[in-house]
Structures are given as structure tokens and as C-alpha cells.
C-alpha positions in Angstrom: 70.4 -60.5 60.6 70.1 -58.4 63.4 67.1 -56.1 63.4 69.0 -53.0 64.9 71.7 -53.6 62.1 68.6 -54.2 59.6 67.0 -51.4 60.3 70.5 -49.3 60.5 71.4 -50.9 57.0 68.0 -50.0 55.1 68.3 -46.4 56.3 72.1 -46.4 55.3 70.6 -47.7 51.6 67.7 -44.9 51.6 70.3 -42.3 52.1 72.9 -43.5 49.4 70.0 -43.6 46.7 68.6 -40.3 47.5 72.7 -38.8 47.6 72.9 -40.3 44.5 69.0 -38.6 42.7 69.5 -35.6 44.2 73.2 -34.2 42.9 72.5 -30.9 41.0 73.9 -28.1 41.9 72.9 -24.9 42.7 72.9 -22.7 39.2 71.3 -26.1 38.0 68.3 -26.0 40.1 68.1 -22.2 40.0 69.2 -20.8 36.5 69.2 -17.3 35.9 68.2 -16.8 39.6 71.6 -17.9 40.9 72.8 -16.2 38.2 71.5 -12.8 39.1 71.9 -13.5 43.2 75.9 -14.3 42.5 76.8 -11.2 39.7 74.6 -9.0 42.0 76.0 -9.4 45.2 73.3 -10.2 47.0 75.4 -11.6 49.9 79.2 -10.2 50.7 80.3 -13.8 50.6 79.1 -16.2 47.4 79.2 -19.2 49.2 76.5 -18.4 51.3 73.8 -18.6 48.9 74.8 -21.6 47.5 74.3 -23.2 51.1 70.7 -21.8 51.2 68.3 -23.6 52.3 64.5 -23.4 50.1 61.3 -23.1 52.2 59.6 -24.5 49.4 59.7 -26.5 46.4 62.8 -25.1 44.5 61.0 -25.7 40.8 58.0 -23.2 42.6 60.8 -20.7 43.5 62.0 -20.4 39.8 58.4 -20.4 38.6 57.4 -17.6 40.7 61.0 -15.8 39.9 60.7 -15.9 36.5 57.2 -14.7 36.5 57.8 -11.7 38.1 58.3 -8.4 36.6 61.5 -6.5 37.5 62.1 -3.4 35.7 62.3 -0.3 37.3 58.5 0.2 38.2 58.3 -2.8 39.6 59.8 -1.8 43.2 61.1 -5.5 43.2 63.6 -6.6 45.6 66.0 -9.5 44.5 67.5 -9.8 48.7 63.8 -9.5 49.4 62.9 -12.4 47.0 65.6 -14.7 48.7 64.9 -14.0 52.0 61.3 -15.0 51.4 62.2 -17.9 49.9 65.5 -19.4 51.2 66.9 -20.0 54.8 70.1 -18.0 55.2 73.2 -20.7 57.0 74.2 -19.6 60.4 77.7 -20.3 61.7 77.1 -20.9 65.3 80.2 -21.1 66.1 81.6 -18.0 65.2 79.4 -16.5 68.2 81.0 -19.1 70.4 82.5 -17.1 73.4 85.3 -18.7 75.4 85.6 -17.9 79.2 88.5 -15.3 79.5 90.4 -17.5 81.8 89.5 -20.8 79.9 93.1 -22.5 78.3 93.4 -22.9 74.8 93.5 -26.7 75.6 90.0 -26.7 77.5 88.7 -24.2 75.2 89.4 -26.3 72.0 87.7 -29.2 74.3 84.7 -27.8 74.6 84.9 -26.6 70.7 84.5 -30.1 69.6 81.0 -30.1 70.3 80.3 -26.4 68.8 81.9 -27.9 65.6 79.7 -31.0 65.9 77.3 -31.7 63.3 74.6 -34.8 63.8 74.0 -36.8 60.7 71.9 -34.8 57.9 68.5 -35.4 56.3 67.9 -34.7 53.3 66.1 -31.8 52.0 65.5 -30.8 48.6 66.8 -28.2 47.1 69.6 -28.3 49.4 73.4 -28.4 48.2 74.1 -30.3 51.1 75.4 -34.1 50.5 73.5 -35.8 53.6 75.8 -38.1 55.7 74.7 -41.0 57.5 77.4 -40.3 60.8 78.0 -37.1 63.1 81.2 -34.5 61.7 83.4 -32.1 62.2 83.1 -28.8 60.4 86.4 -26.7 60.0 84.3 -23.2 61.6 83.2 -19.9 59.9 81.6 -20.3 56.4 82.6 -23.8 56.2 79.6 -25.3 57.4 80.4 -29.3 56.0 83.2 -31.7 56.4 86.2 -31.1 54.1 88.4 -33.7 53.5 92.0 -32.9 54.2 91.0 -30.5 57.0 89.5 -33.5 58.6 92.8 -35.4 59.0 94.6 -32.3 61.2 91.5 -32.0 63.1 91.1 -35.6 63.9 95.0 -35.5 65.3 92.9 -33.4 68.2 90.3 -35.3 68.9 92.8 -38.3 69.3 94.5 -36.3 71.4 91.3 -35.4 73.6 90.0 -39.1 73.2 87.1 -38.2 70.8 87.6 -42.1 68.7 84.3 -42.4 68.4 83.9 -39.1 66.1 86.9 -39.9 64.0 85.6 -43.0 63.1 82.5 -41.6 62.7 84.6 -39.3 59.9 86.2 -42.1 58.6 83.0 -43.8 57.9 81.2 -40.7 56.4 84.2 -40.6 53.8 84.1 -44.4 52.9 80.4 -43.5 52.3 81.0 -40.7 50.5 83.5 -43.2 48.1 80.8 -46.2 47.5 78.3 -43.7 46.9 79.8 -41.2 44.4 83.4 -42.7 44.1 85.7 -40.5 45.3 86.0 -37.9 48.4 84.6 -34.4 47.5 86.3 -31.6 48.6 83.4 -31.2 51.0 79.9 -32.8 51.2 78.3 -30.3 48.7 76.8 -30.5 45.4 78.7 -27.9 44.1 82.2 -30.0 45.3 81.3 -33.1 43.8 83.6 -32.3 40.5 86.4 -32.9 42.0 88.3 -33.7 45.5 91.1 -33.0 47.7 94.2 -33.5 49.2 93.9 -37.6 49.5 94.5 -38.1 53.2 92.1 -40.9 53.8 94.5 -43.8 53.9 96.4 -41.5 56.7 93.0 -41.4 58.4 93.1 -45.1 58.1 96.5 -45.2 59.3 95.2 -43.5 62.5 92.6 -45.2 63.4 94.6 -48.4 63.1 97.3 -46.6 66.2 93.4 -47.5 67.9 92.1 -50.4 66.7 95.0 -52.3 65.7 95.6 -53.4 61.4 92.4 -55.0 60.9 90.7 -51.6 59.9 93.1 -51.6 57.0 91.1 -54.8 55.6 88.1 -53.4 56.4 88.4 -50.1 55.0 90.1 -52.2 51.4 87.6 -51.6 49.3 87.3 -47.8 49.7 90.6 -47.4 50.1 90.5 -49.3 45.9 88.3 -47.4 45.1 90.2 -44.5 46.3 92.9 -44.9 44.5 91.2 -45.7 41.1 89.6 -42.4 41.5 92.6 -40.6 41.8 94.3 -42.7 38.6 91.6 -42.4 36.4 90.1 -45.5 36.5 86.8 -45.1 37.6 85.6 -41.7 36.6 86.2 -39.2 33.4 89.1 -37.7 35.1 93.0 -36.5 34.4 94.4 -37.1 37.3 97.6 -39.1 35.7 100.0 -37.9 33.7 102.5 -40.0 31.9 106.2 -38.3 32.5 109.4 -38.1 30.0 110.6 -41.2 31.0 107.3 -43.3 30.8 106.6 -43.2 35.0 103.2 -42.2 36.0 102.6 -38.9 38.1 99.6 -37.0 39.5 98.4 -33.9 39.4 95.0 -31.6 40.8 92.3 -31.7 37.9 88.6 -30.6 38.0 86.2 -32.4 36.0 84.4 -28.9 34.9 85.1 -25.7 33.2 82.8 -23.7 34.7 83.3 -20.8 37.2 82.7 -22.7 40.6 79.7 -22.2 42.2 80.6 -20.8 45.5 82.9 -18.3 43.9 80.6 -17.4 40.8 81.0 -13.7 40.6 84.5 -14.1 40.7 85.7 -16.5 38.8 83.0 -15.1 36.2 84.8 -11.9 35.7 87.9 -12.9 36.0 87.5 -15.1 33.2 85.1 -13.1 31.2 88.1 -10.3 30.9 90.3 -12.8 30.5 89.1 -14.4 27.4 88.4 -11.2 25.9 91.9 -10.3 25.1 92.2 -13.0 22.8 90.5 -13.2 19.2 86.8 -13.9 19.3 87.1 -17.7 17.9 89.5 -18.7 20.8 87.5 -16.8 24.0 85.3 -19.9 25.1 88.8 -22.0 25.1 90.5 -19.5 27.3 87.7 -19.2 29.3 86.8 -22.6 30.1 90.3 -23.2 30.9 90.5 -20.8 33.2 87.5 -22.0 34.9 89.3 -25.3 34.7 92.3 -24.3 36.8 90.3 -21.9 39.4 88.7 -25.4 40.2 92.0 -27.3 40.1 93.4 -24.8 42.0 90.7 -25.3 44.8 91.0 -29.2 44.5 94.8 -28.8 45.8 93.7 -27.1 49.0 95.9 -23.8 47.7 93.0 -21.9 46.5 94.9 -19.6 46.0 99.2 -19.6 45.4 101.8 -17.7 43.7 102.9 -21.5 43.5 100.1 -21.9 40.4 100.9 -19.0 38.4 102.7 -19.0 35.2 104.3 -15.7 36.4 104.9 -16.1 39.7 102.6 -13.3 40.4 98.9 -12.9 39.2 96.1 -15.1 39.2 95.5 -14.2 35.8 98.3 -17.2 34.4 96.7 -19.6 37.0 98.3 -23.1 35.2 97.0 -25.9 38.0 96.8 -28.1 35.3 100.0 -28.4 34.0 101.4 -29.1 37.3 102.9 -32.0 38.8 102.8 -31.2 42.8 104.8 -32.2 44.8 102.9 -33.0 47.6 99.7 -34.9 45.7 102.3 -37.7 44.6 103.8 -38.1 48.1 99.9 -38.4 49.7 99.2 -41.2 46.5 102.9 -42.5 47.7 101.1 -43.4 51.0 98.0 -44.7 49.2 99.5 -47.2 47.7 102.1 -48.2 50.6 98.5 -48.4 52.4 96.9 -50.6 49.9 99.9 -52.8 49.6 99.3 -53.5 53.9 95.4 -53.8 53.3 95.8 -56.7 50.1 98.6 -58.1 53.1 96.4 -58.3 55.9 93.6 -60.2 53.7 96.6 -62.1 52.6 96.9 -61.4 49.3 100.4 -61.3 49.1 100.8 -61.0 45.2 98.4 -57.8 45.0 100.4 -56.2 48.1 103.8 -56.8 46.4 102.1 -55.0 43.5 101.2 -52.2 45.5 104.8 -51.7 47.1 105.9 -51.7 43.6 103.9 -49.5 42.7 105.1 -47.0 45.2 108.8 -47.5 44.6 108.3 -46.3 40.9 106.5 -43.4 42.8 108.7 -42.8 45.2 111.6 -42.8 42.5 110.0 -40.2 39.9 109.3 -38.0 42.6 112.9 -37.6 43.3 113.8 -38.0 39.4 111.7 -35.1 38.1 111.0 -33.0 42.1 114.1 -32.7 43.5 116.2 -29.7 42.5 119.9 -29.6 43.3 120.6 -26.2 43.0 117.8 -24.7 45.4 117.9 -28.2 47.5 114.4 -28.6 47.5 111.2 -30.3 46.4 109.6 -28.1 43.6 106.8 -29.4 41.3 107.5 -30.0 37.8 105.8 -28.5 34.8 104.5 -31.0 32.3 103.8 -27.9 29.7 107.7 -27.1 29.9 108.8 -30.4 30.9 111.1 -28.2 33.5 110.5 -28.0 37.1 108.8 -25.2 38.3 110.8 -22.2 40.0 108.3 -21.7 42.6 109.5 -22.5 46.2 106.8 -23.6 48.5 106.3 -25.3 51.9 105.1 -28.5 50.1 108.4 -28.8 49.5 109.6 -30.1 52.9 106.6 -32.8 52.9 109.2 -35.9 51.4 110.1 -36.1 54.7 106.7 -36.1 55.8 106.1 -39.0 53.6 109.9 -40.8 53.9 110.4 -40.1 50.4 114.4 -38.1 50.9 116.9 -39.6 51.6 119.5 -38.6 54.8 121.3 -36.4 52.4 118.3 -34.6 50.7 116.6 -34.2 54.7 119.8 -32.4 56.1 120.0 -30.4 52.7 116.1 -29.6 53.1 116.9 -28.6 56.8 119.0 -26.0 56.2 117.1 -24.3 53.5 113.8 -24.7 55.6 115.8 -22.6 58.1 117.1 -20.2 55.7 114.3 -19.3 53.6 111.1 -20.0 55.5 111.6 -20.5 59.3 109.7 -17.4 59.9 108.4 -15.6 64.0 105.8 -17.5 64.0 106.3 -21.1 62.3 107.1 -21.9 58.7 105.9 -19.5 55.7 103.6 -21.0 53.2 105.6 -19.5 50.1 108.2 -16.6 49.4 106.3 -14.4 47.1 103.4 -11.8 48.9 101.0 -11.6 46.1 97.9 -11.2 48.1 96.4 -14.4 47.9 95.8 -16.8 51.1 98.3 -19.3 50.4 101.2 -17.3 50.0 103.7 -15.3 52.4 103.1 -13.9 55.4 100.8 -16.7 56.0 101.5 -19.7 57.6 98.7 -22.5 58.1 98.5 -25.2 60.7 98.3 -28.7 58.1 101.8 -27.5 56.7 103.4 -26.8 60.1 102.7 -30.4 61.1 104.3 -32.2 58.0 107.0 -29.8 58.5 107.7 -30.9 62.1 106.5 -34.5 61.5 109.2 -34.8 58.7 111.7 -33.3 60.2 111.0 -35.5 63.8 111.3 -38.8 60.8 114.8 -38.0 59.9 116.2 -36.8 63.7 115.9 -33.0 62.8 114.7 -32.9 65.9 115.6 -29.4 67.1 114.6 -28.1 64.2 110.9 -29.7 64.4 111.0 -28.2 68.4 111.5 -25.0 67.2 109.2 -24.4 64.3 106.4 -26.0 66.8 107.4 -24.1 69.6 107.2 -20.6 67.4 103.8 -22.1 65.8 102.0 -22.7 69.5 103.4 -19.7 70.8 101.7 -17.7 67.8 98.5 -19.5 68.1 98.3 -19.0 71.6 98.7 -15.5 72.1 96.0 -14.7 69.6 93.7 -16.9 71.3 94.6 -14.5 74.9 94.4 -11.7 72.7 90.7 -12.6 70.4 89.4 -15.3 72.3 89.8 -17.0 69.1 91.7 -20.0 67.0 91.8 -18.8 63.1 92.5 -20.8 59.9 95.2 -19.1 58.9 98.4 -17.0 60.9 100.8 -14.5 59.9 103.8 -15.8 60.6 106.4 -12.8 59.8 104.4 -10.4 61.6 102.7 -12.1 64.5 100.6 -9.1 65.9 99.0 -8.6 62.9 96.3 -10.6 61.6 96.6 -13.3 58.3 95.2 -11.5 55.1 94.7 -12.2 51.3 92.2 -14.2 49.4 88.3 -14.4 48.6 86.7 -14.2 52.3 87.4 -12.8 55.5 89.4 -14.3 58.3 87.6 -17.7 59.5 87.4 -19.0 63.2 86.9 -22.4 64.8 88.7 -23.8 63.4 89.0 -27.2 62.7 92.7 -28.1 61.7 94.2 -25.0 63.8 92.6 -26.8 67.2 94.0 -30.6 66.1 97.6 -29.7 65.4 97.8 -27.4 68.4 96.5 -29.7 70.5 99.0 -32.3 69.5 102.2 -30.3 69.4 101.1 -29.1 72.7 100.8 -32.7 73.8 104.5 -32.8 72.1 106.0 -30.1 73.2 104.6 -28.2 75.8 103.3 -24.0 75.7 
């Protein structure tokens, strides 16, 4: 064996072992420390202490914690405590400045490397998943690689020629599978319960426009692995759900019920208040399944949307759970179409016929229990009310992202697209303002590009022109305006900025500087 590999290999080994002995989180290693930090605001945002970084041994921070006294004579300080013992995450590059006559294009360039991260060591204490490879962070408070920003932003860095990163990304998530056996929704303790938006074999799907097929063959076994994940197979999940007709469907499902970490205080109260308008012998039900579906919610990407609500309106009837999306089942859709070219290439033909299979069933109770007539649209469908859900959402354009319509269903989807969502600045995300992030007037870069993409598959090709041409134009003229690319856009009102949700507007940022980059490569400023 080669030593360079050997040595390479043995350090690749050392890291998986201590990822895998090192996977509490946060309010694990801390108790009633990160208890009292979270419910006492002791930073505006909760996610930043949970990204803290001890200075010493975390079981000596407790200790000493616990030990002190803290009633009113005291004179102790709780942000005095943690700033003593924790280093505070800095996001660099949201004091990157561009050059005022710097174009978006060489601006995002030179980004890249602001939004580079080198591969991690491990420190205890420290929520951070160590990676053996360099990343892409998305910008702002997002300070690790997520995974189905990673896909938009790695349509960039093709763009700019940056292959070596985005298979650098690729092989951080294949890591990330063999070691824990699945993609968290970012390489953090606290994310390890559940995932994201599957877009690896897409990734795959990319690199191979690069390297040619034989990447689907060697990425097989995480691709497997993957996809057991996601159908319950290899961890104490409920991902699948077993429709009406017998036909097996996904759906976004967190393995905890507990308020998520980064969002403590929040998710704390709201369920708290909650559960308390129920008998007393039912509360820790509600309140564990509200938990449940603030964590579901988050696995989906759409943390938060009207789209989850059993009302249409307020967070308070969040129902995640009992939700068939749309969109999840077209991404598993291309899983399995990927799988079924991966068994092909290592030619086993019998396992790759079972995979297309596979996919055709897919592909068929998609448009069985998804497609509604009357509104001409993909909707999700509601496994509680065995109905489909009333909610009208931009995830409903992604079959033709995915080539699951047919002609009929894309022209249909066309016109409504135009009617109800085509908005100033690109397509809306939903048609209900309710104040959370992934609802109107915002609009957000991932769904712009299936839009486009899917309408580009079935020769809607005006159409596609036009939603991109609106989408750069909007991006662009904030950029002259801030010096700044943001994660999210208002798209009915372009000169004011996107709103809604638990943090402030983020820049960078990741996925806004890939798909701009590549429509402008597409179609121009």
C-alpha cells in the first residue's frame, strides 16, 4: 500500500472513531447550564452558544457551574461565566467587504474562499462533527456544511471551475454516511437526529458531467446506504409511510421529541404553552409532539411554512409529520433512478432493473395521490386526512424538476406558476404571509432553480428566461445597493428587504452565489 495513502487512510480511521465517541450534544454535556444560557437569553441568537467552543474540560465547566452560588448576593454573572469559559463563533464573512466596483460574478469568486473551511480537528466539548476534507459554509450563523444548501452552491463552483472543492463536499458527505449513516442536516451534534433535503445522488449526478459514470460506482455504497436511511432500514426512523393503495411514500421525520437545541428557548415555550391547554395527563404527548414536528419541520429545509400548519396560519398546528411532501418523494425519485445507474455500471443488471422499478411505483403514487386537478398543481397529501393538503407551495412545480409530469400536467403547471406565483422578483415561496421565512413575500434561490430547470425540461423555455431574468435582476441590485448576497429575497417588493422567521437576515451566502452564477452563465444580467 502506499505510504501517503496509508498514512491518509489511518488518519481518515482516527477521525471516524472519534466522530463516532464524541456525539453528545450540547444540553447533554451541559445540563442545567445550557438550560439556563438558552431560557435566559444570554446570546440574541440560540444557535450561537450551542457552537461554543470550551477553553477547558467541559465536565470542569459544569463542576465549577454547579458549585457556584447564584442568588441575589452573589453578584454572579451567567454571560460573564460563559465568556470565561467558552469561545464565542465568529462569522468572518459577514465582515467581508466587496470593492464597490467589484461584479457580482468576481465578487462571489473571490467569496469562495471567505466561505472555505479547511478540514476540522476535533476538540472536545465541541458540537462540531469534524470532517476529514475542506467545505463550503452557506455564510452568517451557519458556520458548517448543510446538506441541500451544498448542491445550489456547488452549481457555482462548477461554474467557476472549483471541482476540486465539490468533490471534496461530496466526499465529506459520503463520510458523514459510513460514519453515522445518513447526511445530517449539517455537521453538528445537535443535527445528527435527523437530515435534509436528500440531494446527494444529484451531487453525484454532477460530478459525473466531470468525471464521467464511474463515480456512480464509486460512490454505490453511500449512495445504499443513503437510501436505506431514508426508508427505514438502517436506523429507528419513520421516514416511510405506507399509502391507501399499498405504495410506499416519504415524508420529513425527526428521530427526537425534544425542543432542538439551537432553537431551545423557542421551541421550549412554544411548546410549554402549548401543552398546557390540554388536561394534565395528555401535556407530555402534546408537547413531545410538538417538539417532534419543530424538528421535522427543520429536516425539510422549510423551517418555517404556512405549508406545515394544520390551519394554514400559525405555527401553533405545525403537523410535519403527517405530511407526504411533494418534493422529498421526487428527490428519493432520483435516488433510486441513481441507484438503478450505480448497480448498472458495476453490472448488476437485476438490482438496477429493481431500482428503476422501484421508481416507477414512485413516480406513479406521486401523481396518484399529489396531483390536484382542480388547482393544477403538485400539493402534498395528508396521511392524517388521507386528503391532499390545500396548501399551495413552490414545491409544487419541482415534478418538472425531477421529470415526474407529464406534457399535459407541465403546460397546466405553467400557467398557474404564472398566475399565482410569478412575482417582481422571481417565484414566491407560498401564497399565505404569515410571518415565517418560508412563506410569501420571500422567494429563495434553491426553488428558483428547480423552477427554471423544470420548466427548461419540458420547453417552457420563456417562461424559465423570465423567472431567471427577474431573479438575477433582484439579486443583483441588492448586491449594488448592500455590497451583499442574502439567503433569502423579497420577491413582491424588491426594495425592501426579506423578513420573517427565528434570526436576522443572513449573508454569504452559499446557495444565493451558485444559482446566480449559473443562470448568469445561462442567461446573461
Amino acid at each position: 500500500m502506499n505510504r501517503l495513502f496509508l498514512v491518509a487512510f489511518i488518519a481518515l480511521l482516527s477521525l471516524s472513531s472519534k466522530s463516532q465517541n464524541s456525539n453528545l450534544t450540547p444540553d447533554k454535556i451541559y445540563g442545567q447550564l445550557f438550560r439556563d444560557v438558552q431560557l435566559n437569553k444570554v446570546f440574541p441568537d440560540g444557535k450561537t452558544f450551542v457552537d461554543c467552543v470550551p477553553v477547558k474540560n467541559p465536565k470542569e465547566i459544569v463542576s465549577n457551574y454547579l458549585s457556584l452560588p447564584k442568588d441575589a448576593n452573589s453578584n454572579f454573572s451567567l454571560a460573564l461565566f460563559v465568556k470565561e469559559n467558552f469561545t464565542a463563533p465568529v462569522s468572518l464573512q459577514s465582515n467581508y467587504q466587496s470593492i464597490k466596483t467589484e461584479s457580482v460574478e468576481l465578487h462571489i469568486k473571490n467569496l469562495w474562499s471567505v466561505l472555505k473551511r479547511n478540514p476540522d480537528q476535533y476538540i472536545e466539548g465541541n458540537s462540531l462533527l469534524p470532517l476529514p476534507y475542506s467545505y463550503i459554509v452557506p455564510g452568517g450563523r451557519f458556520r458548517e456544511i448543510y446538506y441541500w444548501d451544498s448542491y445550489f452552491t456547488m452549481l457555482g463552483l462548477q461554474e467557476n471551475g472549483e471541482w476540486e472543492i465539490i468533490e471534496n463536499m461530496i466526499k465529506n458527505f459520503s463520510f458523514l454516511i459510513q460514519t453515522y449513516g445518513h447526511i445530517p442536516n449539517g455537521n453538528r451534534t445537535y443535527y445528527l437526529s435527523r437530515s435534509q433535503p436528500p440531494f446527494f445522488s444529484l451531487m453525484i449526478e454532477l460530478l459525473a458531467e466531470k468525471k464521467g459514470n464511474a463515480v456512480y460506482a464509486d460512490y454505490l455504497q453511500s449512495l445504499q446506504k443513503e437510501y436505506d436511511y431514508w426508508m427505514d432500514k438502517t436506523a429507528n426512523t419513520k421516514h416511510t409511510v405506507t399509502m391507501p393503495d399499498g405504495s410506499m411514500l416519504n415524508r420529513y421525520y425527526d428521530a427526537d421529541s425534544i425542543p432542538r437545541q439551537e432553537s431551545y428557548r423557542q421551541d421550549e415555550e412554544l411548546a410549554q404553552q402549548e401543552s398546557q391547554k390540554v388536561e394534565e395527563g395528555v401535556r407530555s404527548i402534546v408537547y413531545s409532539r410538538m417538539c417532534k414536528n419543530f424538528r421535522s419541520g427543520a429536516e425539510s429545509g422549510w423551517d418555517f411554512s404556512s405549508r406545515w400548519f394544520a390551519d394554514g396560519k400559525n405555527i401553533s398546528s405545525i403537523q410535519t409529520t403527517n405530511l407526504v411532501p411533494v418534493d422529498l418523494n421526487g428527490l428519493i425519485y432520483h435516488l433510486e433512478l441513481t441507484l438503478a445507474k450505480g448497480y448498472m455500471q458495476v453490472g448488476d443488471t437485476l438490482q438496477s432493473k429493481t431500482f428503476k422499478d422501484k421508481a416507477q411505483f414512485r413516480k406513479d403514487a406521486i401523481n396518484k395521490y399529489c396531483w390536484n386537478e382542480k388547482e393544477e398543481w403538485f400539493v402534498d397529501y395528508n396521511i392524517s386526512t388521507k386528503k391532499q393538503s390545500t396548501e399551495l407551495t413552490a414545491a409544487g412545480i419541482e415534478p418538472l424538476f425531477f421529470d415526474i409530469a407529464s406534457k399535459q400536467q407541465a403546460l397546466a403547471l405553467t400557467e398557474t406558476l404564472k398566475e399565482k406565483f410569478l412575482k417582481s422578483g422571481g417565484i414566491i415561496t407560498t401564497l399565505k404571509n404569515t410571518g415565517q421565512q418560508w412563506d410569501a413575500p420571500n422567494g429563495w434561490a434553491p426553488l428558483q432553480w428547480m423552477a427554471i430547470k423544470g420548466l427548461e425540461n419540458y420547453q417552457q423555455k420563456e417562461t424559465a428566461k423570465d423567472i431567471a431574468k427577474r431573479w438575477i435582476k433582484l439579486n443583483v441590485n441588492v448586491y449594488e445597493r448592500t455590497g451583499k448576497l442574502m439567503e433569502k429575497y423579497n420577491v413582491e417588493n424588491t426594495a425592501l428587504e426579506a423578513g420573517g422567521g427565528e434570526y436576522s437576515g443572513q449573508d454569504g451566502f452559499g446557495w444565493t452565489n451558485g444559482v446566480l452564477v449559473k443562470l448568469i452563465s445561462l442567461y446573461g444580467k
